[in-house]
C-alpha positions in Angstrom: -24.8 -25.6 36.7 -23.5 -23.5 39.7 -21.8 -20.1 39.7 -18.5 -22.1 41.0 -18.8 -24.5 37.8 -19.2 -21.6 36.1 -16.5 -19.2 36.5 -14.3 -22.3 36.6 -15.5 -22.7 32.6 -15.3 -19.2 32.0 -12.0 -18.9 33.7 -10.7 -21.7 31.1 -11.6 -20.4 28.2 -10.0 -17.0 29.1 -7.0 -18.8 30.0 -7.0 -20.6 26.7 -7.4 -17.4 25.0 -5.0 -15.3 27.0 -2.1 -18.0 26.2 -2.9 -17.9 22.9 -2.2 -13.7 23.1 0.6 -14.6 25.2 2.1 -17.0 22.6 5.2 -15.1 21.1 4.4 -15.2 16.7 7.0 -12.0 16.1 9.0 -12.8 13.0 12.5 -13.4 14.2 13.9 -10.2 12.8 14.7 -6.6 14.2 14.4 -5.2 17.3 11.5 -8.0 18.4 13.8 -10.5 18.6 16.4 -8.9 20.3 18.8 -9.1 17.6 21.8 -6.8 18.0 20.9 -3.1 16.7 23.8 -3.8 14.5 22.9 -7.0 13.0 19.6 -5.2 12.2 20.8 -2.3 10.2 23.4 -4.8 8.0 19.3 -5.8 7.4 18.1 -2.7 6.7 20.9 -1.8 4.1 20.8 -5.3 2.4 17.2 -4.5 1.8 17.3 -1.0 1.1 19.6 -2.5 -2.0 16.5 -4.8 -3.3 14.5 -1.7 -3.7 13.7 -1.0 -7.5 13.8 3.1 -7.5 11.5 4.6 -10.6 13.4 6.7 -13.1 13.0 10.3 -13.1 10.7 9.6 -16.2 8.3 8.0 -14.2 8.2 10.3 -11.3 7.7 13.3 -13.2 4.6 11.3 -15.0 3.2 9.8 -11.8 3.6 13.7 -10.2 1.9 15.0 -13.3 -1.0 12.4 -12.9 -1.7 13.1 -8.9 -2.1 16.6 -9.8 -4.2 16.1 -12.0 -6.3 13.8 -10.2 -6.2 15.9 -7.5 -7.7 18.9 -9.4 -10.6 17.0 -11.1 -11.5 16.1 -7.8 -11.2 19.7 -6.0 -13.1 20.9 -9.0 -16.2 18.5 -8.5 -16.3 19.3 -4.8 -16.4 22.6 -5.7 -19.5 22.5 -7.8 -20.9 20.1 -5.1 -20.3 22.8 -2.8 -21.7 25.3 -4.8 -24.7 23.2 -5.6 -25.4 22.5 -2.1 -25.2 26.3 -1.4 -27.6 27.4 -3.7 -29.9 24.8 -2.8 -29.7 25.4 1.0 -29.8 29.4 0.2 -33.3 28.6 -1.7 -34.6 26.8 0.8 -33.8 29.4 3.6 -35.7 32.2 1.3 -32.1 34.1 1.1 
């Protein structure tokens, strides 16, 4: 096959996938389809009224659980730390 022949293949198949990246697939909401900024926030405030918001009972539970999960795992990095130190500080003779 000659160089002509192809870049004249490869040239198609680039174009095939570049109008397939040019193809326009944004959901026809928002600001990518040009809807008025208006329009769009009616949008925004109809959804923001689907929301289910947790109770102040499950806030305070689920802030009580990340805190602890958080200080379990500072705690075993800590030792790991630690561990590593002593280990590194025997092997250097210190």
């Amino acid at each position: 096959m000659s160089k002509t022949a192809e870049k004249e293949e490869q040239s198609k198949d680039k174009s095939g996938f570049m109008q397939w990246l040019a193809e326009d697939d944004a959901p026809e909401i928002g600001i990518a389809s040009k809807e008025p900024a208006g329009e769009y926030f009616r949008g925004v405030k109809t959804e923001f009224k689907k929301i289910e918001w947790p109770n102040k009972e499950q806030v305070q539970n689920e802030f009580v659980t990340v805190i602890v999960i958080v200080a379990i795992i500072s705690a075993i990095v800590y030792f790991i730390d630690i561990g590593l130190d002593n280990v590194i500080n025997t092997i250097k003779g210190i």
